[in-house]
C-alpha positions in Angstrom: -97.1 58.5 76.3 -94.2 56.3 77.9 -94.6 55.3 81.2 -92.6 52.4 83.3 -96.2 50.9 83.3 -95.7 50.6 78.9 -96.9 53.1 76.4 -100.8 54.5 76.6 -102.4 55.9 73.5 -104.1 58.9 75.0 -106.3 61.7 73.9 -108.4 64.6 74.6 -112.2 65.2 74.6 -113.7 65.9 72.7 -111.4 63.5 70.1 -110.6 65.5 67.0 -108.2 63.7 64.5 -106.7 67.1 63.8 -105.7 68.1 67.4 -102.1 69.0 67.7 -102.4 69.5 71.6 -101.0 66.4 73.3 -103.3 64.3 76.3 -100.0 64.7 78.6 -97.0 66.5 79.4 -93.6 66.2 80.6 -95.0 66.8 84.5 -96.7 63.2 84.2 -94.3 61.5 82.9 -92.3 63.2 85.5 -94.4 61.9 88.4 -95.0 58.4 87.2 -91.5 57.9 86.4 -90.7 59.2 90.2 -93.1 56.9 91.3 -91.8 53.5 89.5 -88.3 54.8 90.7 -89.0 55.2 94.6 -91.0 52.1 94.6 -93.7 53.9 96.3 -95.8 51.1 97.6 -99.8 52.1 95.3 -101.6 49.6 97.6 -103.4 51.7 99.4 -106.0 54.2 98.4 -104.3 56.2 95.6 -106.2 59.7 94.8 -105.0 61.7 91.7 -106.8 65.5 92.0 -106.3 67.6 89.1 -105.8 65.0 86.2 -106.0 66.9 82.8 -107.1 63.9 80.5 -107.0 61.0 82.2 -103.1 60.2 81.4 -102.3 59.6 85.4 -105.1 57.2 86.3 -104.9 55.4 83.1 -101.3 54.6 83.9 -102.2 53.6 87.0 -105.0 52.0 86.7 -104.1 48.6 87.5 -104.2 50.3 91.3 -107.6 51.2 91.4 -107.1 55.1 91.7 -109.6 57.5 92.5 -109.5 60.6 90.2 -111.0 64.1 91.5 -111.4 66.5 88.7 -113.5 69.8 88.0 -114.0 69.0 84.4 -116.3 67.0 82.5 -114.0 67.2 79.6 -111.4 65.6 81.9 -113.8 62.5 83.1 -115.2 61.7 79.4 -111.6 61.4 78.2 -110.5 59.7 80.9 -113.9 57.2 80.3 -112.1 57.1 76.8 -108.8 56.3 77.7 -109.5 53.8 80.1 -111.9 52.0 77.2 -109.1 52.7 74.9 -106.6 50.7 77.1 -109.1 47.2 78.2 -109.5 48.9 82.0 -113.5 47.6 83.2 -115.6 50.2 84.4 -115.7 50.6 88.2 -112.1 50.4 88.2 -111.1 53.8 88.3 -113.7 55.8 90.6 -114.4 58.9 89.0 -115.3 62.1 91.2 -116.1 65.8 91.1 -114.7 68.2 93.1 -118.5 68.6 94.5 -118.7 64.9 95.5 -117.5 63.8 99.1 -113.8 62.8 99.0 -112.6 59.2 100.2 -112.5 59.0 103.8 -108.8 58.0 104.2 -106.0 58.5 101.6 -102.8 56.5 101.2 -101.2 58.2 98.3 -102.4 61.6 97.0 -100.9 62.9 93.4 -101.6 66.5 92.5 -101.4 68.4 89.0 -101.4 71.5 90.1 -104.3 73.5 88.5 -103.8 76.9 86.9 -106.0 77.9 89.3 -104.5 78.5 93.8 -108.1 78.9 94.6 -108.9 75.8 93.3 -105.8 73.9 94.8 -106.7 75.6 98.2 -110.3 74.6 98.2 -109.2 70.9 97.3 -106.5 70.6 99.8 -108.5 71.5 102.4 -111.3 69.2 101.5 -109.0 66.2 101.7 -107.0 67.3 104.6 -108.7 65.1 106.9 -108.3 61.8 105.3 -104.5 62.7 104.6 -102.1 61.1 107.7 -99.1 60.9 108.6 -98.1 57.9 106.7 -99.5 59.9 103.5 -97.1 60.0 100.3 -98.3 63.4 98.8 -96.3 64.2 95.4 -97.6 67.0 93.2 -96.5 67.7 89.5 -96.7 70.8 87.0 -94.8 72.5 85.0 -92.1 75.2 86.0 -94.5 78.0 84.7 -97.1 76.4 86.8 -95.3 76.3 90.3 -95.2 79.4 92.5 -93.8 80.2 95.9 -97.5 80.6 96.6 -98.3 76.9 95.7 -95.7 75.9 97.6 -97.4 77.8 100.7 -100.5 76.5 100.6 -99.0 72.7 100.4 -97.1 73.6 103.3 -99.8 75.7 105.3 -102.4 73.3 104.9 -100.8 69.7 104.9 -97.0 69.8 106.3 -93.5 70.9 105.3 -93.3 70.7 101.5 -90.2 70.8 99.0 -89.4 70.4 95.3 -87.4 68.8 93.3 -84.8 69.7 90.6 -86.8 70.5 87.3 -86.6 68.1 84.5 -87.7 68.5 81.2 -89.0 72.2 82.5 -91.5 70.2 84.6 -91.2 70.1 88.8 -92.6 67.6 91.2 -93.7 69.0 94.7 -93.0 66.5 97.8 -95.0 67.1 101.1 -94.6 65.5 104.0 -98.0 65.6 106.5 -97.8 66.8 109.4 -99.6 65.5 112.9 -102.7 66.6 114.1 -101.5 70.2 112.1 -104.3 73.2 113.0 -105.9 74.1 109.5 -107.6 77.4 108.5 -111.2 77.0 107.2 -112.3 76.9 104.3 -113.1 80.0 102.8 -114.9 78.8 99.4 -117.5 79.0 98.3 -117.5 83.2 98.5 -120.2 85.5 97.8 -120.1 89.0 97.5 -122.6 92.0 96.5 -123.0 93.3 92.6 -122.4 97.0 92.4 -125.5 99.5 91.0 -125.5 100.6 86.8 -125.2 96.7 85.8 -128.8 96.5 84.9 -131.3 93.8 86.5 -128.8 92.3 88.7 -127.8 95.4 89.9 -126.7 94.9 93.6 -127.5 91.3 93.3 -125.2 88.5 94.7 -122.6 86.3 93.4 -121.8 83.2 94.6 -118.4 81.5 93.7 -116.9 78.3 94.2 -113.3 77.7 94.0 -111.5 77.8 90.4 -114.5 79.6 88.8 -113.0 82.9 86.5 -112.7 86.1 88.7 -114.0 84.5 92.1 -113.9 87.4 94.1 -115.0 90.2 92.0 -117.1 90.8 88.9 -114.6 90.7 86.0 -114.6 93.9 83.7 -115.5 91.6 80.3 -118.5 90.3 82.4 -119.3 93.7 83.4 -119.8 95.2 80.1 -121.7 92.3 79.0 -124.3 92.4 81.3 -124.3 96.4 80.3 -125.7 95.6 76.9 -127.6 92.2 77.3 -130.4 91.9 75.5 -133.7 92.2 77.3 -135.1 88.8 76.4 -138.1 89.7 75.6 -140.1 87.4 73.6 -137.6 84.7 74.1 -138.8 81.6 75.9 -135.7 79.5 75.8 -132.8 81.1 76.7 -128.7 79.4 77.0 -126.0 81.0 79.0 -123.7 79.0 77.4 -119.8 78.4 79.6 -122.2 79.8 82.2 -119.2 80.1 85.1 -121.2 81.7 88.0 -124.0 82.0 86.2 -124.7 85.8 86.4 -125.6 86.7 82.8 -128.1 84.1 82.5 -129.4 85.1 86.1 -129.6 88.9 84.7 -131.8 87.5 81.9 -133.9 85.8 84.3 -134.3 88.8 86.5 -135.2 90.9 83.8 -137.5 88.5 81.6 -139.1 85.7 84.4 -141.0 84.5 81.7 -138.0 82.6 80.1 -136.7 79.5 80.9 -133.2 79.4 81.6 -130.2 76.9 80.7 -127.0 77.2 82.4 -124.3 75.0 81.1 -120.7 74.7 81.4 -118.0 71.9 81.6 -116.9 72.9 85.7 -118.8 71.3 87.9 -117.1 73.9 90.6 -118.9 76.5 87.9 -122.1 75.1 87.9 -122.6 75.0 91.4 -121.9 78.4 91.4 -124.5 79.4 89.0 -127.4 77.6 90.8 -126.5 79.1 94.0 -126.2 82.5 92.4 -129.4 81.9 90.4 -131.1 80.9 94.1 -129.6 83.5 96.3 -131.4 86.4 93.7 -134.6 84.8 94.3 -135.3 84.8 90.8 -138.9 83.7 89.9 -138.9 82.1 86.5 -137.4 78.2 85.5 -134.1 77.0 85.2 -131.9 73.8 84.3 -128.3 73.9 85.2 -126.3 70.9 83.1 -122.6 70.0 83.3 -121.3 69.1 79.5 -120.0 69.8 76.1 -121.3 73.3 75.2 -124.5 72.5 73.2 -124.1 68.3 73.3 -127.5 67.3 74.3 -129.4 70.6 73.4 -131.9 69.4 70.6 -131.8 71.4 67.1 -133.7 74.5 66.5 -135.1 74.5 70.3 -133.2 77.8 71.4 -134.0 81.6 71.1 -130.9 83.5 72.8 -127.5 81.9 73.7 -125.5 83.9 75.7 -121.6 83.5 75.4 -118.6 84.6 76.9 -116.0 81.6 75.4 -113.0 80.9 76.8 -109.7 81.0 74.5 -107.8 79.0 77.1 -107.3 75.1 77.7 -105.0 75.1 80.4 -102.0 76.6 79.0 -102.8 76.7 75.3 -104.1 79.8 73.6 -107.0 77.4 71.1 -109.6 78.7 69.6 -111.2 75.3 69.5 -114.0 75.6 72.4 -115.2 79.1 71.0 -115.4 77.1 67.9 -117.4 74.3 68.9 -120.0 76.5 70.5 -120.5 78.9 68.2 -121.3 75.7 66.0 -123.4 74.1 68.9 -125.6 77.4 69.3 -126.4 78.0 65.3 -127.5 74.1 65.3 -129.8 74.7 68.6 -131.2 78.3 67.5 -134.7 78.3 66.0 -134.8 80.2 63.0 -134.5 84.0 63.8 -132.6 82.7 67.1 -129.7 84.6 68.1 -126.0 84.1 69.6 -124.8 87.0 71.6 -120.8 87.1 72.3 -118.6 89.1 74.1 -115.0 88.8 73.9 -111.5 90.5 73.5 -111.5 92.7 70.6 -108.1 91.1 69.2 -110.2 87.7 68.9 -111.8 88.6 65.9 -114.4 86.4 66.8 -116.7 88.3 64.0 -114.9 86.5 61.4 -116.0 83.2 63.0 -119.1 84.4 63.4 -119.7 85.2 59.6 -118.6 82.4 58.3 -121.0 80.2 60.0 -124.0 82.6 60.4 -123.3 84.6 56.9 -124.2 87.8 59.4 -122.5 89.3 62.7 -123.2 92.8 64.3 -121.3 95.4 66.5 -123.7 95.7 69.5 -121.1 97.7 71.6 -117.5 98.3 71.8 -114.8 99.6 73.9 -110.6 99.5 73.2 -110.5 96.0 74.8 -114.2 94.2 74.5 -117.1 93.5 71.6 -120.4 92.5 71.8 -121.5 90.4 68.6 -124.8 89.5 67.7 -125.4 87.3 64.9 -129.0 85.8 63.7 -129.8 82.0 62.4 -131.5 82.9 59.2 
């Protein structure tokens, strides 16, 4: 990537020499050339929220950024990058969106996530150290920017504009406004399962900000939990890209004698799952990790994963993460183990599934969803 700060080598995480999908896009070259142009004085305390790779605070780096960012992807490449490029450790502080924000900002630079919940949870958490003297710029691309984004700038922080697009990317300017009254924050949300779902019928979700389907059990989801298997006789059990953690909490509910592993790469998802784990009162053990799918689960120690995986990074369609942890389970299954998925019938995800396992079954079915089931012979 070209920036007015010289050219970074970048790349995503995990690396994979055959990745076509670029660490950047044309929104930040966009804002860092706006930034070298305007001579905005970085001085201050410069937070980037949003960050995809690490491409913005590797640029900037030299400025001793702070970068806010859901994903644990996102903070291992950016830990990458930074090596990649000479920058010490320490220089660039590296937060979640569950850790405390800095208490006073001087520059804040958004990518706008593909998620408004998200942005509108993370605005208002850094609302109070944003004042008037604040330079606020956020970037995306056209697809990316909505009338509603716009909104939310404006309603939380202070009058807001863009700018011409360039490259089919926009920047967003907003200007803060004094002592402006903000709403509350409504995240995280909760609401109440309905009945015929199985164990966790009429149980509770809890959702923070960004997590899939915040504010209502998504059909996919639904049937899943509608033909989970019991359990029984299964003492380690992974919901694997966990999100609020309901599916391994149903398997809790219905099997207390299995210890549970919730994992996912969202640290906004994994603090959902604990709390929905804790707010069903479920008796039996559980481990909630942030990470890389199975990274870090020893071989042949697993008797169930549980999967719903995404076919989405950011704005690519990839099959790459379904990939990986259909991989990462077959290593981590003990013999006889099994890998339940569910996922959109026009996946195909059988075909993966055979290849690797050399067996995949129809559980259930309907015109839009599957349930596999394959076994680690």
């Amino acid at each position: 990537m070209t920036t007015p700060w010289g050219d970074l080598a970048l790349t995503r995480f995990p690396e994979d020499p055959r990745e076509r999908l670029r660490a950047w896009d044309a929104s930040d070259e966009y804002l860092l050339r706006h930034l070298a142009e305007q001579a905005i004085p970085l001085s201050g305390t410069v937070v980037v929220v949003g960050d995809r790779w690490g491409a913005l605070v590797t640029a900037l780096a030299a400025h001793r950024p702070t970068q806010i960012t859901d994903s644990y992807l996102t903070q291992e490449a950016t830990r990458a990058n930074l090596a990649r490029h000479g920058v010490e450790p320490g220089t660039v502080r590296l937060l979640t969106t569950q850790d405390a924000p800095p208490d006073r900002i001087d520059v804040l630079l958004v990518r706008v996530p593909k998620s408004l919940a998200l942005l509108e949870d993370q605005l208002l958490r850094l609302a109070p150290a944003v004042h008037e003297g604040t330079v606020v710029v956020g970037t995306g691309m056209v697809k990316e920017i909505h009338t509603s984004t716009l909104q939310l700038f404006e309603r939380i922080l202070g009058p807001t504009r863009t700018s011409l697009a360039e490259r089919k990317a926009r920047l967003i300017f907003c200007t803060p406004a004094p002592s402006p009254e903000r709403p509350g924050n409504p995240w995280p949300y909760a609401y109440t399962l309905p009945d015929g779902i199985g164990a966790v019928s009429q149980g509770t979700v809890v959702n923070h900000a960004g997590v899939f389907c915040a504010d209502r059990l998504d059909i996919g989801t639904r049937f899943f939990l509608g033909h989970l298997p019991d359990g029984k006789g299964a003492r380690r059990v992974v919901d694997l890209g966990c999100g609020n953690g309901i599916v391994g909490t149903a398997v809790a509910l219905a099997n207390p004698e299995a210890e549970v592993l919730f994992v996912d790469e969202s640290f906004q998802a994994l603090a959902s799952a604990e709390a929905t784990f804790r707010a069903n009162g479920v008796p039996g053990h559980a481990e909630f990790r942030v990470g890389d799918g199975m990274a870090g689960v020893p071989d042949g120690s697993v008797d169930l994963v549980l999967n719903n995986p995404p076919f989405h990074s950011h704005q690519a369609t990839t099959d790459a993460t379904a990939w990986r942890m259909f991989t990462g389970a077959r290593r981590a299954l003990r013999p006889g183990g099994e890998l339940w998925v569910i996922g959109n019938r026009h996946l195909g995800y059988h075909v993966k599934l055979r290849r690797l396992f050399g067996n995949s079954e129809l559980v259930a079915g309907d015109p839009k969803f599957v349930v596999l089931r394959a076994v680690k012979r």
